[in-house]
C-alpha positions as CSV (number, residue, x, y, z in Angstrom):
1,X,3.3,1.9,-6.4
2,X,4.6,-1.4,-7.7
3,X,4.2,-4.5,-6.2
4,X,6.1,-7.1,-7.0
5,X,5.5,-10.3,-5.7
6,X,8.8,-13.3,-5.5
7,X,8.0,-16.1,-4.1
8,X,10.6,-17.8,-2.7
9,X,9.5,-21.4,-1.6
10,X,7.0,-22.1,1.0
11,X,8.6,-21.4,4.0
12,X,10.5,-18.7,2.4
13,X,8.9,-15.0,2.9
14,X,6.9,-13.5,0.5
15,X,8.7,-9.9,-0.6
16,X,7.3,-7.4,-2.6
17,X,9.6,-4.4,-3.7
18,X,6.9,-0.9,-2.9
19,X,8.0,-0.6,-6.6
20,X,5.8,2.6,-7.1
21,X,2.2,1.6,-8.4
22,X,0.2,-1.7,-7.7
23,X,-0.8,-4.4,-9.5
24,X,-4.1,-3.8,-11.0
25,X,-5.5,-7.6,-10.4
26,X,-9.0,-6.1,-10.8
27,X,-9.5,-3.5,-13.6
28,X,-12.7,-1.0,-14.0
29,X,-15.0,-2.3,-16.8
30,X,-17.5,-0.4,-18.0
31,X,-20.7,-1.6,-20.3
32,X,-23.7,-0.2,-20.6
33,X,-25.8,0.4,-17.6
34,X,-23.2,0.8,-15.0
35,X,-20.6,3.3,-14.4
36,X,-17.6,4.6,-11.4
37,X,-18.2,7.5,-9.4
38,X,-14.9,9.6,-9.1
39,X,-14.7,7.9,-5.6
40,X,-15.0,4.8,-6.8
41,X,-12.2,5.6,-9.7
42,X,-9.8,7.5,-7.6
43,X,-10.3,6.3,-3.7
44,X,-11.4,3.0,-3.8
45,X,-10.2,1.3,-6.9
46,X,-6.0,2.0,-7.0
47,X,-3.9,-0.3,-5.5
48,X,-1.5,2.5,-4.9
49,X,-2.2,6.0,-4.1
50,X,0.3,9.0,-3.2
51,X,0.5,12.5,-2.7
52,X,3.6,14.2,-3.3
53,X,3.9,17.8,-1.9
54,X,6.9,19.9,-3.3
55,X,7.9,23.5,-1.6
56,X,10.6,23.8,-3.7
57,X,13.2,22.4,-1.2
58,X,11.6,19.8,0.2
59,X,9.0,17.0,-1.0
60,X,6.4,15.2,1.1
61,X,5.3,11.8,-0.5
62,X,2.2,10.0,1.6
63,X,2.0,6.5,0.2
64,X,-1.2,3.8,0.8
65,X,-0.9,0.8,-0.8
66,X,-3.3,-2.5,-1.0
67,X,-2.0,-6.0,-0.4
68,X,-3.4,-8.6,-2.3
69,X,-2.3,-11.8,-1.2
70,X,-2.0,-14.3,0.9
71,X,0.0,-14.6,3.9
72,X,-0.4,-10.9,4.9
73,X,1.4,-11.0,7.4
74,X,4.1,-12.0,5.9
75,X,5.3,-9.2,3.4
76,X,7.8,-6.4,3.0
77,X,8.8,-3.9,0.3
78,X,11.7,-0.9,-0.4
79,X,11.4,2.3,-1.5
80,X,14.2,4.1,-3.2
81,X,14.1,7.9,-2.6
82,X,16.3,10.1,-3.4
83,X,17.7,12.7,-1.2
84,X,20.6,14.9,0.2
85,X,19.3,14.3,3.8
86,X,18.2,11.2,5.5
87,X,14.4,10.9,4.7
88,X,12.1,11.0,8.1
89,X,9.0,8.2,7.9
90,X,5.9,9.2,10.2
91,X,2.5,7.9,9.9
92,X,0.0,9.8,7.7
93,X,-4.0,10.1,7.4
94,X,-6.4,8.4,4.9
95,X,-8.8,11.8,5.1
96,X,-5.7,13.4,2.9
97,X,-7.3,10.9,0.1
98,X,-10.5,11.4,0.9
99,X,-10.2,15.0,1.3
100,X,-8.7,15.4,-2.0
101,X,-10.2,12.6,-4.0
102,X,-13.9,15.1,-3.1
103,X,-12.2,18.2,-4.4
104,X,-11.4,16.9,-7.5
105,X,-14.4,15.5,-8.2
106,X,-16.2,16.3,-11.6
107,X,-18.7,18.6,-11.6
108,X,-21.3,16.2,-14.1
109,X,-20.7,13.6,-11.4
110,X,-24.2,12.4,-9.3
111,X,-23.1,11.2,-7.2
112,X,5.6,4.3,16.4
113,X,7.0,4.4,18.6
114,X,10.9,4.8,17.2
115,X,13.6,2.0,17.6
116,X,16.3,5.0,16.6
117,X,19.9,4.9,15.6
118,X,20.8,0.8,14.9
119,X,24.3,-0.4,15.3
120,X,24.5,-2.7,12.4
121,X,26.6,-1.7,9.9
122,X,29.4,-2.4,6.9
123,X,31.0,-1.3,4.3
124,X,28.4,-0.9,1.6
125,X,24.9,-0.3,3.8
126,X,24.2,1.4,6.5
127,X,21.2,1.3,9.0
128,X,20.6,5.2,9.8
129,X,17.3,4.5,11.7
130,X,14.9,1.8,12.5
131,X,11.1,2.4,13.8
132,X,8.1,1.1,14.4
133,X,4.7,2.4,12.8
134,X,1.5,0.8,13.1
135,X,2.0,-2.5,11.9
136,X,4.8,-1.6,9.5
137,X,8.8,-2.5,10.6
138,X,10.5,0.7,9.3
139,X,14.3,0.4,7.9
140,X,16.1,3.4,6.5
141,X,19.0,2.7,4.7
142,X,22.1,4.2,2.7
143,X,23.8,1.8,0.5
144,X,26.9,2.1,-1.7
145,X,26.4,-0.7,-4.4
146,X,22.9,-3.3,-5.5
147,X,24.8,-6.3,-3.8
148,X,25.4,-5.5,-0.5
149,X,21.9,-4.1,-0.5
150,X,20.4,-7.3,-1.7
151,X,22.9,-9.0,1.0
152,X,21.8,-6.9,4.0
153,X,17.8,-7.8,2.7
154,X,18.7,-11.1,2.6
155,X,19.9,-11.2,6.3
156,X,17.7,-9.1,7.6
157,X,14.4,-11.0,6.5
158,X,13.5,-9.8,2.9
159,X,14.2,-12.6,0.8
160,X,14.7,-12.1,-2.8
161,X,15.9,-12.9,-6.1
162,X,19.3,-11.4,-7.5
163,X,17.6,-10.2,-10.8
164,X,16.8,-7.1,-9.2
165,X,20.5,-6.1,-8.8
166,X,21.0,-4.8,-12.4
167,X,17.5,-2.3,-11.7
168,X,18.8,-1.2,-8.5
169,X,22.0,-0.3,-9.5
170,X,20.5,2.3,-11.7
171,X,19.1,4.1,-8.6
172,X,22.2,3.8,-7.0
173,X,24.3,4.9,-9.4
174,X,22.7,8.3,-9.3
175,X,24.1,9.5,-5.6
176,X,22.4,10.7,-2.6
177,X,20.1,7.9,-2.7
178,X,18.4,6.4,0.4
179,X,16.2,3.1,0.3
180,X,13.5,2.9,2.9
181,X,12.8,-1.1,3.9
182,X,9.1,-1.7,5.2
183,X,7.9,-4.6,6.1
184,X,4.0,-6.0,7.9
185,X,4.3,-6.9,11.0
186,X,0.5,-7.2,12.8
187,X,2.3,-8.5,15.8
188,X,3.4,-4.9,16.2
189,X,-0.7,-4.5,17.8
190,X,-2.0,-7.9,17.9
191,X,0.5,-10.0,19.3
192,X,-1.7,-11.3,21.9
193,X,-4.9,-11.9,19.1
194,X,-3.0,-13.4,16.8
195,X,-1.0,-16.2,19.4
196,X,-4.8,-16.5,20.8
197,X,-6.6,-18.0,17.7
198,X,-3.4,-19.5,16.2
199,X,-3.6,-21.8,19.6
200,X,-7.0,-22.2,19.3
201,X,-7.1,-23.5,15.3
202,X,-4.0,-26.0,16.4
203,X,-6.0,-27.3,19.6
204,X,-9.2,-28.1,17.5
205,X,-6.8,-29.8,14.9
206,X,-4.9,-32.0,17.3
207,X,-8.0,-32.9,19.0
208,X,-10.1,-34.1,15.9
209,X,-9.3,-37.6,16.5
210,X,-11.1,-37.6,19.6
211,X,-14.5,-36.5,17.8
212,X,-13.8,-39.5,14.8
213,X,-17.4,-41.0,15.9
214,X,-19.3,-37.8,15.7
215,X,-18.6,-37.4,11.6
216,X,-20.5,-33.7,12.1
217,X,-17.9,-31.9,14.1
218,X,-15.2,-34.2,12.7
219,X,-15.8,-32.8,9.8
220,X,-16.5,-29.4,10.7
221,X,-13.0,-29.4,12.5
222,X,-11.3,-30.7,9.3
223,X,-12.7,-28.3,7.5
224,X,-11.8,-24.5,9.3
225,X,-8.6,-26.2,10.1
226,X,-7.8,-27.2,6.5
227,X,-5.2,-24.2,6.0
228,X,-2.9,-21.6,8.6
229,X,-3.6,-19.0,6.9
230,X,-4.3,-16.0,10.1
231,X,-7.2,-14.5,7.1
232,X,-8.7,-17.7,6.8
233,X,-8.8,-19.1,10.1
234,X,-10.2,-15.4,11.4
235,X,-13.1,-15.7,8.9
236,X,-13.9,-19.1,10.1
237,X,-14.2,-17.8,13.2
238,X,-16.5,-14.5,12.6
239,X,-18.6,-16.1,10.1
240,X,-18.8,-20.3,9.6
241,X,-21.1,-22.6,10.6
242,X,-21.5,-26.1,10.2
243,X,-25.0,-28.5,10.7
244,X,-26.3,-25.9,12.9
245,X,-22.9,-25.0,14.9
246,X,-20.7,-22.0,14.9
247,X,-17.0,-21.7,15.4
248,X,-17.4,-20.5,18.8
249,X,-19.8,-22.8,19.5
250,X,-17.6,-25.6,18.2
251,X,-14.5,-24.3,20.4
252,X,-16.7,-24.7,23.3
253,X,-17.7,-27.9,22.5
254,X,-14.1,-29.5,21.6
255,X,-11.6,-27.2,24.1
256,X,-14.2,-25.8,26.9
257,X,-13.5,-22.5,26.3
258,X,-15.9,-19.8,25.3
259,X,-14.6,-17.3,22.5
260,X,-16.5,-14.3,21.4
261,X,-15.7,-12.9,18.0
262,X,-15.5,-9.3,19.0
263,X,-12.4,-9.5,20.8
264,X,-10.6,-10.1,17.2
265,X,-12.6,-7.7,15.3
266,X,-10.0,-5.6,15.2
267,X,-7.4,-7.2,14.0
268,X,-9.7,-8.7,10.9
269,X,-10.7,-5.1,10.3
270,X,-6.5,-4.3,10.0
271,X,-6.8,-7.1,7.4
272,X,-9.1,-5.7,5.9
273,X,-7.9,-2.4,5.3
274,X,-4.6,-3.4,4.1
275,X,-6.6,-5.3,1.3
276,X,-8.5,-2.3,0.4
277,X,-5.9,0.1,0.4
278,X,-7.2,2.2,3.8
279,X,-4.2,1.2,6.5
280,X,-2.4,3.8,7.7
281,X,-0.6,5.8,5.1
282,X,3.0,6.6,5.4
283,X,4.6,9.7,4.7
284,X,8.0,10.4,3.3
285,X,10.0,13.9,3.8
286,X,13.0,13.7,2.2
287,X,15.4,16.8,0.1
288,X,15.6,15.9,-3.7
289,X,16.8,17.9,-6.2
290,X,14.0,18.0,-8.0
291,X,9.9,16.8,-7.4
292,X,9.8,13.3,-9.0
293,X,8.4,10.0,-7.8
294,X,10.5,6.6,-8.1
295,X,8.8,4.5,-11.0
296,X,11.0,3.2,-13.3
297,X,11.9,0.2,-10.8
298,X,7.9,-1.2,-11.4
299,X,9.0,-2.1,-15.0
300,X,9.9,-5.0,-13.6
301,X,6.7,-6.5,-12.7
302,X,4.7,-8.6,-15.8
303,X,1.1,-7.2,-15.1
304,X,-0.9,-4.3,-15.5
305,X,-0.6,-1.2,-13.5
306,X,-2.8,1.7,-12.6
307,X,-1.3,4.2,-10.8
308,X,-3.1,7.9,-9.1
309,X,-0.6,10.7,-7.8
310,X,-1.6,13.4,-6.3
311,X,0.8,16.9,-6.5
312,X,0.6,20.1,-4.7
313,X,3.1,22.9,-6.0
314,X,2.5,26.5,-7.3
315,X,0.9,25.7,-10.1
316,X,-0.1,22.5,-12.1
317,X,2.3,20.1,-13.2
318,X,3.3,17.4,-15.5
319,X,5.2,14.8,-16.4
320,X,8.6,15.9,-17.7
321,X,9.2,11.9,-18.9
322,X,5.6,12.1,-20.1
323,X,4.7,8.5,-18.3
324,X,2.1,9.6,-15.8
325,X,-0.7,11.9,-17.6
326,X,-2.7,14.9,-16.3
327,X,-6.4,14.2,-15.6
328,X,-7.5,17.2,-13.7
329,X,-6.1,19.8,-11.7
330,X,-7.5,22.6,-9.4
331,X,-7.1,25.7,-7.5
332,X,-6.5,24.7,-4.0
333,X,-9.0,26.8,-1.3
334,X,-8.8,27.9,1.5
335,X,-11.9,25.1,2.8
336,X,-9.4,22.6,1.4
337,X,-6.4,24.1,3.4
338,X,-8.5,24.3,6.5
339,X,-9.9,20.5,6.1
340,X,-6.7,19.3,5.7
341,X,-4.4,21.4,8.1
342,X,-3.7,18.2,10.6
343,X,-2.0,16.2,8.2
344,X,-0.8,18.2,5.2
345,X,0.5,21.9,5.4
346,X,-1.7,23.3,2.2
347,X,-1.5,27.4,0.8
348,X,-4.6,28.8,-0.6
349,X,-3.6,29.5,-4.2
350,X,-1.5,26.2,-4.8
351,X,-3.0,23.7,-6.9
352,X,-3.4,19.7,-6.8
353,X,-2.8,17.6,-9.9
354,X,-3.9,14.7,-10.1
355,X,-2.0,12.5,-12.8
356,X,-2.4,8.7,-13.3
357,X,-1.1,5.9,-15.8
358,X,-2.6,2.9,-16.7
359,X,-1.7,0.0,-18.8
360,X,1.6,-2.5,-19.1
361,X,4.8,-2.3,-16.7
362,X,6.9,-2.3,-19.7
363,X,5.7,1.2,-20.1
364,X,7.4,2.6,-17.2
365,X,10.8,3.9,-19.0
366,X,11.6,6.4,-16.3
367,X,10.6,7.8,-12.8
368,X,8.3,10.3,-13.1
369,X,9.6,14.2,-12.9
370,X,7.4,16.9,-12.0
371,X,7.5,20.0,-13.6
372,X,4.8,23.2,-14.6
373,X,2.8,22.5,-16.7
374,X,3.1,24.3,-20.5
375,X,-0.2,26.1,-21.5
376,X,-2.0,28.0,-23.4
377,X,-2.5,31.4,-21.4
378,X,-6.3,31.2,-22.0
379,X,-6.4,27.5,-20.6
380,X,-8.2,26.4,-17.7
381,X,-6.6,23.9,-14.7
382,X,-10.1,21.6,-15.4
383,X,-9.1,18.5,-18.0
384,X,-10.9,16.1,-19.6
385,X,-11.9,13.0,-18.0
386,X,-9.5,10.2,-18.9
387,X,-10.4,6.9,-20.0
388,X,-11.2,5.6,-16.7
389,X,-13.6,8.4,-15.6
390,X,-16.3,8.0,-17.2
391,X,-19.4,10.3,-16.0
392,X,-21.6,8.3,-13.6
393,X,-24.9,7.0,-15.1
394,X,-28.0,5.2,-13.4
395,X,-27.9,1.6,-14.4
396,X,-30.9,0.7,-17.1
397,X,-31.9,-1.8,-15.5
């Protein structure tokens, strides 16, 4: 998945398009003496990871994504999908990654509630649902023409540029096509945490005069309250200390009130995971007329992308455009089925591809359209590592 970052002034938000495939700010390099285990390669390193499920009707797309900026919580994307049906959005698993990210594993290796059924309409877009997951805001929306789309964004929060008309009207110039609208909102569960140690940061601030004498906790005080950013001021609070004093200890001092880290633990570890790619997944059912998986839109961005996608069908699969390739695929079993029953509905017999892509934005001419994959009859569904999985060595050193 695509992220696409515009920035639209300081106080403006900060929208990135779900674009299919994410930046790849931080690329695998491998010299001698250390290489990626598969986990590594394929859990832990994408910024974007899907599965897309086909049964021939209808195709299940789970979607985890990292965020790599600043301002978190401030950040929305959409996701074109098409479809003959309104697509349903439910929360997912991260053990579908895992489970599957183990199965394929090489052999040589070592190692919401619902806020249904919104009234505001016109012409050209139409809100079908609107719902609440986790920390994502959920909009699913039908739109006629790029403007009003953009229009409707605009108004509703997602602020972006124009430019992006002429790429979505090729998405909805092909019919049936539904654009889902999701946007971070960590007041969704942590309202209460977040008001908390935002109050707390501007107290010590406005009362740093008062402490001008003592240059120690002046100074400590100018610097935790130096930006108001919710990241920064929460790892100030779990981790800084200053000639001998910690934050807590500090907050005692200045505001007489005693603060104990824990009680925000959770909301730095929902930080954390939507930096590392392991927030809560979404998942997509939706009727198109064919498997595929919107890419073409993430030409837009200017920087590298590495993308994994996962497919489950009757048999392995490809690329009909040719843009994602194959790097392995596997016989689905009946331990796999079982392990994964809760979240994905798996047949013994099916088989999981795993295809990825790699390398500039520019490349991505087309969405990607899955189809079986041509073969020699005597060929086996176990491929060749690509250039990013490398078999796992012991450093020499």
């Amino acid at each position: 998945m695509r992220l696409v970052k515009i920035m639209t002034g300081r106080s403006g938000l900060r929208v990135i398009f779900l674009l299919f495939f994410g930046f790849c700010f931080l690329k695998p390099l491998y010299a001698d003496g250390i290489y990626f285990s598969d986990e590594d390669l394929h859990l832990n390193m994408p910024d974007q990871k899907a599965v897309v499920s086909w049964d021939g009707q209808v195709e299940t797309m789970i979607i985890s994504s990292s965020v790599r900026s600043g301002g978190i919580s401030n950040i929305a994307w959409v996701i074109p999908l098409e479809s003959s049906v309104k697509p349903e959005v439910t929360e997912s698993n991260m053990e579908v990654f895992k489970e599957l990210t183990r199965y394929l594993a090489k052999s040589f290796l070592n190692y919401g509630e619902e806020e249904k059924n919104s009234t505001w309409e016109s012409d050209a877009v139409e809100v079908l649902e609107t719902k609440k997951i986790d920390i994502f805001d959920i909009a699913v929306l039908k739109a006629d023409n790029s403007s009003a789309l953009i229009n409707w964004l605009n108004g509703n929060g997602y602020k972006f540029s124009e430019s992006f008309e002429p790429m979505f009207d090729k998405y909805v110039s092909k019919g049936n096509l539904y654009f889902v609208a999701v946007k971070i909102d960590l007041k969704n569960r942590f309202s209460r945490e977040i008001a908390e140690v935002n109050d707390m940061f501007d107290r010590l601030a406005e009362n740093r005069k008062k402490f001008s004498s003592d240059k120690k906790i002046y100074h400590f005080i100018g610097f935790i309250t130096q930006s108001n950013d919710l990241e920064w001021r929460l790892s100030q609070l779990c981790c800084t200390g200053m000639h001998g004093i910690t934050v807590p200890e500090l907050i005692k001092i200045v505001l007489n009130t005693d603060v104990s880290f824990e009680k925000y633990r959770p909301l730095q570890k929902a930080l954390n995971n939507l930096k590392s790619g392991a927030s809560v997944p979404l998942e997509f059912k939706f009727k198109p007329s064919q498997p595929y998986y919107p890419l073409q839109i993430s030409s837009l961005a200017s920087s590298g992308i590495t993308v994994d996608v996962y497919v489950i069908d009757a048999y392995p699969v490809e690329d009909a455009n040719g843009i994602l390739k194959v790097g392995r695929s596997k016989s689905i079993s009946q331990e796999l089925v079982d392990s994964l029953a809760n979240y994905i509905r798996l047949s013994k017999g099916q088989y999981v591809t795993r295809l990825s892509y790699s390398g500039s934005a520019a490349g991505l001419s087309s969405d990607a359209v899955f189809k079986k994959k041509t073969s020699n009859s005597n060929e086996k569904y176990s491929f060749e590592p690509s250039s990013l999985e490398k078999p796992f060595r012991k450093n020499k050193f």
